[in-house]
C-alpha positions as CSV (number, residue, x, y, z in Angstrom):
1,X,130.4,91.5,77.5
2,X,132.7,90.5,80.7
3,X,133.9,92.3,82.5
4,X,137.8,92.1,82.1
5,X,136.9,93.5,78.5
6,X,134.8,96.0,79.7
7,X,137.1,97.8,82.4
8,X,139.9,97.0,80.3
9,X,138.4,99.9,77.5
10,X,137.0,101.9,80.2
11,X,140.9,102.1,81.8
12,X,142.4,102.7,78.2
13,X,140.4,105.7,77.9
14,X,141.0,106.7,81.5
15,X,144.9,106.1,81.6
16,X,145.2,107.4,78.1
17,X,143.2,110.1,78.7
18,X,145.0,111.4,82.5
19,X,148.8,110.9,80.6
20,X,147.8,112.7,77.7
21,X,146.5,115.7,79.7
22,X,149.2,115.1,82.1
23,X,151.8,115.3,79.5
24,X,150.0,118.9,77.9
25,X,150.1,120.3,81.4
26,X,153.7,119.4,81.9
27,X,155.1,120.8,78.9
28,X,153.2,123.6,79.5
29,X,155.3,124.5,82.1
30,X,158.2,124.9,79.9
31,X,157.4,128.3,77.7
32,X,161.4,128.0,76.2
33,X,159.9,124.3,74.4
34,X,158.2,124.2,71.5
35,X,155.2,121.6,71.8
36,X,156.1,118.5,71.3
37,X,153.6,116.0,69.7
38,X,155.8,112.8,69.7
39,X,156.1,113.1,73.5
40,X,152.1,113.6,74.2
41,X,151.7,110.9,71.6
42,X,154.2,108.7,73.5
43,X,152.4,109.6,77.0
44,X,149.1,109.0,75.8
45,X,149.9,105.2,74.5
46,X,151.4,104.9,78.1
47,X,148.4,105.7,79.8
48,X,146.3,103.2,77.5
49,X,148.5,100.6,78.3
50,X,148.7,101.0,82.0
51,X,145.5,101.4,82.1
52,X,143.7,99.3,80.7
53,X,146.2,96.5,81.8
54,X,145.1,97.6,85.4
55,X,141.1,97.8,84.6
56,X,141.4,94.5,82.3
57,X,142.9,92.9,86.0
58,X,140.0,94.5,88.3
59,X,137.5,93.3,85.6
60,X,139.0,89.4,85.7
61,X,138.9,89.4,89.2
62,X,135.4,90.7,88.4
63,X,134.6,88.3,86.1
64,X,136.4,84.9,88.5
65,X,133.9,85.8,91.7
66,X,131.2,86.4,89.2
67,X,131.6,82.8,87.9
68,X,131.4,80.9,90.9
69,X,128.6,82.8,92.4
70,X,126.3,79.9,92.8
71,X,122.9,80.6,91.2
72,X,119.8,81.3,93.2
73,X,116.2,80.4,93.1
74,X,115.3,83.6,91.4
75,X,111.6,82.9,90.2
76,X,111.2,81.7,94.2
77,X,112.4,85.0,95.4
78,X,110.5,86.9,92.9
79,X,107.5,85.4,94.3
80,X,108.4,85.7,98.1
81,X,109.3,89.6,97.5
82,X,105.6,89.9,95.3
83,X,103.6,89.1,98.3
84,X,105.4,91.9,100.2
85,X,104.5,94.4,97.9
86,X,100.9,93.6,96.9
87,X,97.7,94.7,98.8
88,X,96.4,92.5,100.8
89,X,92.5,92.9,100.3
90,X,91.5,90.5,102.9
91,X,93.5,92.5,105.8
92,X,92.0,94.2,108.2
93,X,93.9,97.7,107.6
94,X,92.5,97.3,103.9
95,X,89.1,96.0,105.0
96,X,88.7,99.8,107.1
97,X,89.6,101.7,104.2
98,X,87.4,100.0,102.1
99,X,84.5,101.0,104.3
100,X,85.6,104.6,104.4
101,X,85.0,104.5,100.7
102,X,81.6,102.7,101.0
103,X,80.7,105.4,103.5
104,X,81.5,108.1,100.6
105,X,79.8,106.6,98.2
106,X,77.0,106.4,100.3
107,X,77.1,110.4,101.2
108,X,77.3,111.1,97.5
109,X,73.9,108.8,96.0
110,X,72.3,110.1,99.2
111,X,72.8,113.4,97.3
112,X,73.0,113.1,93.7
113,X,71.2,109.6,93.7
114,X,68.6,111.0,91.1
115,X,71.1,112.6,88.6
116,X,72.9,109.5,89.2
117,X,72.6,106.9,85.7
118,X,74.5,104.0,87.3
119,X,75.5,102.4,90.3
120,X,78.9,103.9,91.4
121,X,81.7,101.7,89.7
122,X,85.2,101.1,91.6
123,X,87.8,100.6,88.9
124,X,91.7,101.0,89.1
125,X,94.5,99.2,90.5
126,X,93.0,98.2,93.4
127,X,90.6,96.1,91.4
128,X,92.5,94.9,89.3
129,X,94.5,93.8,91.7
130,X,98.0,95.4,90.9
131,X,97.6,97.3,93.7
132,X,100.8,98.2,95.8
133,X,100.9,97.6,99.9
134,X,101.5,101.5,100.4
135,X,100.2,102.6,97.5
136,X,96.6,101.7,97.3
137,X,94.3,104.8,96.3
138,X,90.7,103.3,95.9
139,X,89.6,104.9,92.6
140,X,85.0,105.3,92.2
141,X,83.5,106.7,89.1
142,X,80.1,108.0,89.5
143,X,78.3,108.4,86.0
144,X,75.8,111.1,86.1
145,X,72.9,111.5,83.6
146,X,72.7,114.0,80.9
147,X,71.4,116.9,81.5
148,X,71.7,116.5,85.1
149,X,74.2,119.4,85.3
150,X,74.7,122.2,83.1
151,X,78.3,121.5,82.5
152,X,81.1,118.8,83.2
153,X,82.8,122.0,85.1
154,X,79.1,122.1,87.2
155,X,79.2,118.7,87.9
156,X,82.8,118.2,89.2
157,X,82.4,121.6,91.0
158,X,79.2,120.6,92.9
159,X,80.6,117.8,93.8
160,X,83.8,119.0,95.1
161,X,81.8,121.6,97.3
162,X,79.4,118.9,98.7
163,X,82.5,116.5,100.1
164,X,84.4,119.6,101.2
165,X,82.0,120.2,104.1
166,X,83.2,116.8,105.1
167,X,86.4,117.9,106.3
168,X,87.1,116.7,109.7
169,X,84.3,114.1,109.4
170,X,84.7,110.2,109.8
171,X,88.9,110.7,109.0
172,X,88.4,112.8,106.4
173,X,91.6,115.0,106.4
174,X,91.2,117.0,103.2
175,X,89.5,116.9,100.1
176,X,91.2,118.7,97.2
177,X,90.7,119.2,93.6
178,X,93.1,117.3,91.1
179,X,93.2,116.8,87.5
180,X,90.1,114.6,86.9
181,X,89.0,113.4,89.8
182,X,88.5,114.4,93.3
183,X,91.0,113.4,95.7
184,X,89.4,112.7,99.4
185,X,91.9,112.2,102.1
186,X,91.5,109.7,104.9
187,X,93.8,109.6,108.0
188,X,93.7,106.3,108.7
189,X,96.4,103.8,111.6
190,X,98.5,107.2,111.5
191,X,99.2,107.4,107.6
192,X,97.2,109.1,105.0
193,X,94.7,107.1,102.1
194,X,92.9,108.4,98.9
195,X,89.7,107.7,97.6
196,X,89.2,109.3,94.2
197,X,86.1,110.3,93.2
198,X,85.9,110.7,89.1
199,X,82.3,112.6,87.9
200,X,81.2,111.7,84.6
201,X,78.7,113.3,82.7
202,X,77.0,110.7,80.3
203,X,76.8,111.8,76.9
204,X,72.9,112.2,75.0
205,X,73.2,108.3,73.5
206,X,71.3,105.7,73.0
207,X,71.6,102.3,74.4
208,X,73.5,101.8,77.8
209,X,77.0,103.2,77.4
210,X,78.6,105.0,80.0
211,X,80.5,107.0,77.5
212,X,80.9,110.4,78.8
213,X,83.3,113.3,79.7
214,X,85.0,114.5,82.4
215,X,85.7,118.1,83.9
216,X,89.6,118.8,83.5
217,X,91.3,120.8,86.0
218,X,94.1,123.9,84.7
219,X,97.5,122.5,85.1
220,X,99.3,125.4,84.2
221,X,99.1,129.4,85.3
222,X,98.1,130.1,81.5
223,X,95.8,127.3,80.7
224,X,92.2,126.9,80.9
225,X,90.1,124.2,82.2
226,X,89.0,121.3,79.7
227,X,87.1,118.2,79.3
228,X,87.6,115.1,77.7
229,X,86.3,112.1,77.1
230,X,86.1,108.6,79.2
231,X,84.1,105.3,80.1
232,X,85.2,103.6,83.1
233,X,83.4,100.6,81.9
234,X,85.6,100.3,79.5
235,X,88.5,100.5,82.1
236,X,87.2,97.7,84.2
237,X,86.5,95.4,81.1
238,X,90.6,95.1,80.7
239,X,91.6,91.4,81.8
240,X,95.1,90.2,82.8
241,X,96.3,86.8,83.9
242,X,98.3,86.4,87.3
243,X,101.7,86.9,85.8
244,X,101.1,89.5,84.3
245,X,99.3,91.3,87.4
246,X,102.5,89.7,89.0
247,X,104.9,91.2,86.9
248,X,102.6,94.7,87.3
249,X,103.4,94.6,90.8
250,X,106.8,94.0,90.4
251,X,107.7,96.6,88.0
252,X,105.5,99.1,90.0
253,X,107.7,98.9,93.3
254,X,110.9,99.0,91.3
255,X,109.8,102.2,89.3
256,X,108.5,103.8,92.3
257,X,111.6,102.7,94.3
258,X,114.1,104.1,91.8
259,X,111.5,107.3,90.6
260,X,111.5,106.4,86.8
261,X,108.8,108.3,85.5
262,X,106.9,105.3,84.3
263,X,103.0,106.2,84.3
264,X,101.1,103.0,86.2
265,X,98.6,102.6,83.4
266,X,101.3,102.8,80.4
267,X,103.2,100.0,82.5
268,X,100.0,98.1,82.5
269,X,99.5,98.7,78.5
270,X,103.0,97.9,77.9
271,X,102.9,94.7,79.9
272,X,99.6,93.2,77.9
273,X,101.9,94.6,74.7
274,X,104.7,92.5,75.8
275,X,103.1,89.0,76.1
276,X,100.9,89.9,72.9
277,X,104.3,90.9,70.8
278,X,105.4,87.3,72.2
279,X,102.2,85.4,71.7
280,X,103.8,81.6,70.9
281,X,107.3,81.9,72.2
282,X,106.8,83.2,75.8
283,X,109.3,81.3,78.6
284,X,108.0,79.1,81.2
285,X,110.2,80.5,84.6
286,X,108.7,83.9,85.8
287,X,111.9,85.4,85.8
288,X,112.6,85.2,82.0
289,X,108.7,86.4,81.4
290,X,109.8,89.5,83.8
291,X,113.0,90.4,81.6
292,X,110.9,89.6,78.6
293,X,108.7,92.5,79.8
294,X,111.9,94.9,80.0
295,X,113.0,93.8,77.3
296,X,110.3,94.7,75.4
297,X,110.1,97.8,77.1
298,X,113.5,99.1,76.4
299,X,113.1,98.1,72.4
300,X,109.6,100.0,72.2
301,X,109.4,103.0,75.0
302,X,110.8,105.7,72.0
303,X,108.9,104.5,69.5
304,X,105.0,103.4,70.8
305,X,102.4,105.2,70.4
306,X,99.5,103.6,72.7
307,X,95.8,104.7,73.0
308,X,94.1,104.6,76.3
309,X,91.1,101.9,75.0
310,X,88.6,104.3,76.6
311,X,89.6,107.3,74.7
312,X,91.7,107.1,71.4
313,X,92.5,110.4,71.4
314,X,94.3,110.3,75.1
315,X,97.7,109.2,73.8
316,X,99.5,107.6,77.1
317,X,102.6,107.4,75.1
318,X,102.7,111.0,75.0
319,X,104.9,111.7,77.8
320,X,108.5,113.7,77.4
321,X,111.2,112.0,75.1
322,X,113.7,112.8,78.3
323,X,111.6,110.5,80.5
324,X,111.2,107.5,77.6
325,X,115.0,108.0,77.5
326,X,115.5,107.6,81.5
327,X,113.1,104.4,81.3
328,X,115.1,103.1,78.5
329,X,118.3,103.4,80.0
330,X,117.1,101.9,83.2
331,X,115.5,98.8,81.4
332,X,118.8,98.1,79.4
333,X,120.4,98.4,82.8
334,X,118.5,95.8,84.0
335,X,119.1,93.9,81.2
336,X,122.9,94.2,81.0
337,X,122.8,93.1,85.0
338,X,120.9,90.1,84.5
339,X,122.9,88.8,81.6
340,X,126.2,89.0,83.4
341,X,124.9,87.8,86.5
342,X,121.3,86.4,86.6
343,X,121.3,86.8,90.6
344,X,121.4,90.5,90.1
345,X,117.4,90.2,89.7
346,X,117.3,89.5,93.1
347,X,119.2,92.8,94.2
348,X,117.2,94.9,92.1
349,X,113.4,93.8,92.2
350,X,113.1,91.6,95.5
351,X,115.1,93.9,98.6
């Protein structure tokens, strides 16, 4: 819809809505007069006409800038504003974090190396590469044998006590106890970065899986602490093409931008859900695979229900129906924007 049409309903309602009002106040005033419908009726009409006569001009004036606003090299812009956001693993600020994290891993076999089934796996993000510049947690999972604690709550506990004495060590500004994992703190060029360190106790299987569970943290005053199920193998064996890790990227910066409470790995699963819900018909220009993404996004957010593929009974779509609506409304935002004035891509992802 243009937008002449547009502000010419929005300044009906207005202008009939201020003269009706208008009209109910003024005959208010006179107590001696009996109400007089006609006359509010009369007023009302008057207000829809002026109105939207005035927001049908505004919206035409709207509309005549809009359509000789030359277009723009959106899918070039896109790109340009991609490598801005992403991590860079081959700079130097990355390649010093990277060996803070190395040095952890190092403390922890050096201590638990025996109980230790597997070589310490780095999954995430950062892997991935879908990382964000000033966002780039590096995320280790550290699969310990059966048996080699008496509980998931023993492992993650041990664990948490052994890199707490490293406070003040090497950068290390705090280390602190989240929901699954272990959050260590480096302060690091003035700003702070987090390694997280996720314990997982290997189930009693056969064969080489690294199925196991984790310890699970209280996130309320009333609730007790948990475990549940995982296999960060299984997280690492996820494969996306450039575009979509592109359009990851992309997404990720404008979410975080505008705070819409858009999980990182439900935009990932909704992103490989996009292309496969398109399979045969996706566009060629990165822009139109970007608004295919929010597109899809907008249609599906209320209705999906998505397992995470290491654990079918974590349900990422399970997340409150106020924030699918907020992610819905922003996506048909987008939308709108884009279809009146395709530049408008360029304003919301790229500055």
């Amino acid at each position: 819809m243009n937008k002449a049409v547009k502000f010419r309903n929005y300044g009906a309602i207005a202008g009939g809505a201020f003269k009706g009002l208008s009209n109910i106040i003024k005959q208010n005033q006179n107590t001696n007069k009996p109400f007089d419908v006609k006359e509010f009726l009369i007023a009302m009409a008057k207000g829809v006409l002026i109105g939207g006569t005035v927001g049908y001009g505004i919206g035409a004036v709207a509309d005549y800038y809009n359509e000789k606003e030359l277009p723009v090299n959106t899918d070039g812009i896109l790109l340009v504003a991609l490598q801005k956001f992403r991590l860079n693993k081959d700079s130097w600020q990355y390649e010093r974090f990277s060996e803070k994290a190395d040095w952890l891993t190092t403390l922890i076999k050096s201590k638990f190396g025996t109980k230790l089934k597997t070589e310490p796996i780095r999954f995430g993000s950062v892997e991935k590469g879908t990382a964000l510049k000033d966002h780039s947690d590096i995320d280790i999972a550290f699969n310990f044998k059966p048996g080699s604690f008496v509980s998931t709550e023993d492992m993650h506990e041990s664990l948490y006590q052994y890199l707490r004495k490293y406070e003040g060590v090497n950068g290390v500004s705090i280390v602190r106890r989240q929901g699954k994992s272990i959050g260590v703190i480096f302060i690091l060029f003035g700003k702070e970065h987090k390694v997280d360190i996720l314990p997982n106790k290997i189930t009693r299987k056969k064969g080489n899986s690294d199925s196991g569970f984790l310890y699970v943290n209280k996130s309320g005053l009333f609730e007790s602490p948990t475990y549940t199920k995982t296999n960060p193998s299984l997280l690492n064996n996820v494969k996306l093409t450039e575009t979509q890790k592109a359009i990851i990227i992309i997404l990720k910066n404008w979410k975080k931008k505008n705070e819409i409470p858009l999980g990182s790995y439900l935009l990932q699963n909704l992103v490989i859900l996009a292309f496969e819900d398109n399979r045969g018909r996706i566009p060629r220009k990165h822009t139109d695979k970007l608004i295919m993404v929010i597109r899809f996004i907008a249609d599906n957010i209320e209705v999906l229900k998505i397992s995470s593929i290491e654990n079918s009974n974590n349900v990422i779509t399970n997340i409150p129906d106020a924030d699918k609506a907020v992610i819905r409304s922003a996506c048909k935002s987008i939308i709108d924007k884009y279809e009146y004035q395709p530049n408008s891509i360029v304003e919301i992802f790229a500055k």
